[in-house]
C-alpha positions in Angstrom: 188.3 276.5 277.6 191.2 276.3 275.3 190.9 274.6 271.9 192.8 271.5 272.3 193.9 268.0 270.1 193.2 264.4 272.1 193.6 260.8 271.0 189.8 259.5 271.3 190.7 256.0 270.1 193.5 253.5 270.2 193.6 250.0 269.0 197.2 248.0 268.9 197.8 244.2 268.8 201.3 243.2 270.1 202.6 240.4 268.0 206.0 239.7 269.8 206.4 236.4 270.5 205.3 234.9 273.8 203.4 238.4 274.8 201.1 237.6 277.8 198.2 239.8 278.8 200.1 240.9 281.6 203.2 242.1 279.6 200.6 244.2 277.7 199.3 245.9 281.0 202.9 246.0 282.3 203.9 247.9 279.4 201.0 250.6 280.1 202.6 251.1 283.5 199.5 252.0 285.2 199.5 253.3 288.8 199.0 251.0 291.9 195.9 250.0 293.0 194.7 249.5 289.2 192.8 246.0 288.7 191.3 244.2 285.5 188.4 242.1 285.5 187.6 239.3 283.2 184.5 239.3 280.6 183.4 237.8 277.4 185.5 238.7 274.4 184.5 240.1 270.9 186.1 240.6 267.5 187.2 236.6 267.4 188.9 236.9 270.9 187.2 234.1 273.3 188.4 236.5 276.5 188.9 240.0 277.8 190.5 241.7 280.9 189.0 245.3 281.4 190.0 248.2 283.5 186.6 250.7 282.8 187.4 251.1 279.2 190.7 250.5 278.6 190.4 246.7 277.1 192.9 243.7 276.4 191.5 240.9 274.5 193.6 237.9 274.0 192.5 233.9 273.0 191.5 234.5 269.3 189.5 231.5 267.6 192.2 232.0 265.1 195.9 230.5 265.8 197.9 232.4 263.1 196.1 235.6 264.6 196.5 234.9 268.6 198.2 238.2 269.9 196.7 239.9 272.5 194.9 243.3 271.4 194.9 246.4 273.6 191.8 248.5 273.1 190.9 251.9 274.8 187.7 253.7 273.7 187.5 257.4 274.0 186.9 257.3 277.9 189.6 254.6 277.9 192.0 257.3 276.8 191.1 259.3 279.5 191.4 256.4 282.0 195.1 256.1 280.3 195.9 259.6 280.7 194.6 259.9 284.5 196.2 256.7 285.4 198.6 256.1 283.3 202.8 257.2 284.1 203.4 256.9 280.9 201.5 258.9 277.6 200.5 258.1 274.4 203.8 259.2 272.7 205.4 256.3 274.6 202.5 254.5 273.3 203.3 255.6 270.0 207.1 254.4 270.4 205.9 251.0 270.6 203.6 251.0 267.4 206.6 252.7 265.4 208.0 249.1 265.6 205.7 247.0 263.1 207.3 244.3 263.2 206.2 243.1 267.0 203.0 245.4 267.2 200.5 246.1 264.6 198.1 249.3 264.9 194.7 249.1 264.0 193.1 252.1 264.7 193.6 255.7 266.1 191.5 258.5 266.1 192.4 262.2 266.5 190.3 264.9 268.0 190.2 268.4 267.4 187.8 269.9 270.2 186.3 273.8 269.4 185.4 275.4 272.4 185.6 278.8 270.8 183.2 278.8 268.1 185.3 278.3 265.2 182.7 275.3 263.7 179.3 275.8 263.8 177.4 272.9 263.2 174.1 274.4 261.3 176.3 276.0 258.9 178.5 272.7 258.6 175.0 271.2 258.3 174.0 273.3 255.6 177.0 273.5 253.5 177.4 270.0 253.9 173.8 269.0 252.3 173.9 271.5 250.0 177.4 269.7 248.5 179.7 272.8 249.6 182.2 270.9 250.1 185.7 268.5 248.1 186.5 265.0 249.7 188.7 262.2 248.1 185.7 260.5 249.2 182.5 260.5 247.6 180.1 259.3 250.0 179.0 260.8 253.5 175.9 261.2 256.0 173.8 263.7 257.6 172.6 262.3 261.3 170.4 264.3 263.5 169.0 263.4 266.7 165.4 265.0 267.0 164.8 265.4 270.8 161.9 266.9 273.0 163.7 268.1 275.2 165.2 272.4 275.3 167.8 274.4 276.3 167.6 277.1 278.7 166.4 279.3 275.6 164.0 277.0 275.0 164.6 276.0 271.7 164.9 272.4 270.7 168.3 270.0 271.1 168.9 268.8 268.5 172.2 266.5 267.8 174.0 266.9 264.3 176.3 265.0 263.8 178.5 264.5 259.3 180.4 262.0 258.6 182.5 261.9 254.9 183.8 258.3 254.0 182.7 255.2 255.7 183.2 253.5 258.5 184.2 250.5 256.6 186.9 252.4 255.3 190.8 253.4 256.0 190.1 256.9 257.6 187.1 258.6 257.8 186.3 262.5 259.3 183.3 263.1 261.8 181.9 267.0 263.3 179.4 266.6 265.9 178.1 268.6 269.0 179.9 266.7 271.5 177.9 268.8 274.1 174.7 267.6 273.0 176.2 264.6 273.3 177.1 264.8 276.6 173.6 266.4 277.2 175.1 270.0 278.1 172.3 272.6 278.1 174.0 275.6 279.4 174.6 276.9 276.2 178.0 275.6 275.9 179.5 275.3 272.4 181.7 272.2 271.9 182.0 271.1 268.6 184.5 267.9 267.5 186.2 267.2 264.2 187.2 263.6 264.5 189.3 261.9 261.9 189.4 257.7 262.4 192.5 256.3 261.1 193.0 252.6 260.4 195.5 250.5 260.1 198.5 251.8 258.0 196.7 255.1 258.0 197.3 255.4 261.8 200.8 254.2 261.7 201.9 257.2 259.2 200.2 259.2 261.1 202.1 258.4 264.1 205.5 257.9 262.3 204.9 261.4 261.2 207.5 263.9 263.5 205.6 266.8 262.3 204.0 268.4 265.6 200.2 267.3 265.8 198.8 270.4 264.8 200.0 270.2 261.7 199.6 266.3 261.2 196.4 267.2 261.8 195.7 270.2 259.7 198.1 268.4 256.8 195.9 265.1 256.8 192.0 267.1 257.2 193.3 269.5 254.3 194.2 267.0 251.6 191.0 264.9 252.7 188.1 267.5 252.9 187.6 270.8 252.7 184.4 272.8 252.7 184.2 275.2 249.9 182.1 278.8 248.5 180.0 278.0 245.1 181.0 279.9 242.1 178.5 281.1 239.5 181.6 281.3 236.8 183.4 278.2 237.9 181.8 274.5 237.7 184.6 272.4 239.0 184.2 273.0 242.9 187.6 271.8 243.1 188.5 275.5 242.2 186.1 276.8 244.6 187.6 279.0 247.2 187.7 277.1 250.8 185.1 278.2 253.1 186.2 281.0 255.8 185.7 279.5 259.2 186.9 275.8 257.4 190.5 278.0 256.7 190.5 279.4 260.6 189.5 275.7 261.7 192.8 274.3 260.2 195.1 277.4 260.9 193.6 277.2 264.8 194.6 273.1 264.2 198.1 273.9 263.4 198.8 276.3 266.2 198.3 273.4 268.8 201.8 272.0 269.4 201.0 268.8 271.4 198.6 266.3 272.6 196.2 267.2 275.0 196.0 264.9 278.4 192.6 264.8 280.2 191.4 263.2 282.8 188.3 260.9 283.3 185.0 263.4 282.0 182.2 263.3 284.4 179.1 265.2 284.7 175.8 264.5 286.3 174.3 264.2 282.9 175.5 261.2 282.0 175.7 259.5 285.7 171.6 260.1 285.8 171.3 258.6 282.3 173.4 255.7 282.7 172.0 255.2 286.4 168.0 255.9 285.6 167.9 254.7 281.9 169.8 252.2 281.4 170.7 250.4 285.0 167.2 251.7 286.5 165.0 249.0 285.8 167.4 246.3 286.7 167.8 248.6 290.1 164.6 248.9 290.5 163.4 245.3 290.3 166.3 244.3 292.9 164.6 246.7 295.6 161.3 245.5 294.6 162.7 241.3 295.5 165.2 241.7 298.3 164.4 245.3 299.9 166.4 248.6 299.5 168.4 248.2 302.5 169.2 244.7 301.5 170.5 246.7 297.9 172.2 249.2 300.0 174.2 246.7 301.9 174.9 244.5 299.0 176.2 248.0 297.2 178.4 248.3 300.3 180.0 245.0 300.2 180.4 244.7 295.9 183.6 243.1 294.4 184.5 246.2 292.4 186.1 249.0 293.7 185.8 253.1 293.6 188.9 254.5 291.4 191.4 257.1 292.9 188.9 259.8 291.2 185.7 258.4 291.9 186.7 258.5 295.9 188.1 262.0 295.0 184.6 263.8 293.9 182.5 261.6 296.5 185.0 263.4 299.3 184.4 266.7 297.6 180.9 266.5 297.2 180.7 265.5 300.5 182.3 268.7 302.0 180.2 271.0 299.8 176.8 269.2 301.1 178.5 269.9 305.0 178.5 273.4 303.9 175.3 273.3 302.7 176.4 274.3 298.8 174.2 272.9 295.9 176.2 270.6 294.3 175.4 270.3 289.8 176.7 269.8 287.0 179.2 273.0 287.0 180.6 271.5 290.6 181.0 268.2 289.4 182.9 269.2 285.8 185.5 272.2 288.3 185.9 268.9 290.8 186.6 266.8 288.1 189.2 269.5 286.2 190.7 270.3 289.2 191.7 266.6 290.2 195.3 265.7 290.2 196.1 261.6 290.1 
């Protein structure tokens, strides 16, 4: 897989006057077939319509702050991009107008399939103080685990953040496939940077291609650096080698990279066995599993236009008597065309 550059976060409140709900999904031009649901709100919003991940929350507590606020998490991005018939530099149109919409935050992903970040160095150099930030504070996370890879050694999840996340823009590296509880060996490593507020507007206001916004912002903020034994002020310290091929890699990539909606087994068995599984399981236990099975069948909620996609895919390979894992499930899911 290629190296690529995503939006993983975008938060935008329209303030034109009069702005319904419904203007703000018109205006994200999704495909037919597409339906919100209501739930609960949050940040001062008494209500939300929801679509998976990609969120509108309107009826704030607050009068002089009632606009309707469209959020989309990173897998609300993807939702965007698979359903979507428009993309996020449309998107982007609208926020360049700040007088009727008002960004609030945007992050920017740099994904490294190649092994340009490796995140026990990044680990090292980073608690050893190798590196320069205009910040002064960051963290160190790992996520011990008992569970191995097919070498047998240990997952363990790193993840660094520099700044905070009460702050205007912070910078994250993590092993997004321990995240996603990959353990095939593959490397995927992400460099986040979280913009906020008028952070993300320059960003997008910017008509420098995103390679180099990217590279530009990450290279004035942070930058992991070699000790001297001459030289105390690290400031002069020369930048790291794989840090300088990170941002020159950065700058290479011209555009935005669409994806669709990630799946993987992985996360299906977690969210269906950890989380949902003992609310499952006590259902069957009261009413009976083919009592479950039939209310499954006749639920409110609907399969999306990819969902349907992989379960008619899967169900041809089974026919044919193919296994079906992970590495099906991820070439299905890349090969889909909305």
């Amino acid at each position: 897989m290629e190296n690529i550059i995503l939006v993983d976060w975008f938060a935008m409140s329209y303030r034109k006057e009069g702005t319904t709900v419904h203007d703000v999904i018109r205006s994200l031009q999704l495909k037919e077939g597409i339906e919100f649901r209501e739930f609960p709100g949050r940040y001062m919003y008494r209500n939300r319509l929801s679509f998976g991940n990609i969120h509108i929350y309107y009826n704030n507590i607050n009068s002089d702050q009632d606009f309707p606020m469209l959020e989309m998490s990173g897998q609300g991005c993807r939702e965007f991009e698979t359903f979507s018939r428009i993309t996020f530099n449309d998107l982007f149109e609208l926020a360049k107008d700040t007088k009727n919409y008002h960004m609030t935050r945007l992050d920017i992903a740099y994904d490294d399939h190649s092994g340009i970040l490796d995140i026990e160095q990044i680990r090292n150099d980073y608690y050893e103080r190798n590196w320069v930030s205009n910040s002064t504070k960051g963290r160190i996370t790992i996520d011990v685990s008992r569970e191995k890879d097919k070498n047998g050694n240990y997952i363990n999840g790193v993840s660094v953040m520099t700044g905070t996340k009460s702050s205007d823009m912070y910078m994250r590296i993590y092993d997004k496939a321990i995240e996603r509880g990959i353990k095939d060996g593959r490397h995927w490593v992400r460099c986040e940077l979280v913009l906020k507020q008028d952070r993300a507007v320059q960003f997008i206001k910017n008509e420098e291609e995103i390679g180099k916004k990217f590279r530009g912002v990450i290279h004035n903020y942070f930058r992991f650096v070699t000790p001297s034994k001459t030289d105390t002020n690290r400031r002069r310290w020369k930048m790291r080698d794989y840090w300088k091929k990170f941002l020159e890699d950065a700058e290479k990539i011209s555009v935005y990279t669409p994806k669709d909606i990630d799946y993987n087994l992985c996360r299906l068995n977690k969210y269906v066995f950890k989380q949902a599984g003992n609310s499952i399981d006590t259902y069957i236990r009261c009413v009976g599993v083919f009592k479950f099975f039939d209310e499954l069948v006749k639920r409110s909620t609907k399969l999306n236009a990819k969902q349907k996609y992989l379960i008619e895919q899967c169900k041809l390979l089974y026919e044919q008597g193919q296994p079906i894992d992970e590495t099906v499930i991820q070439q299905l899911s890349d090969n889909f065309k909305a």
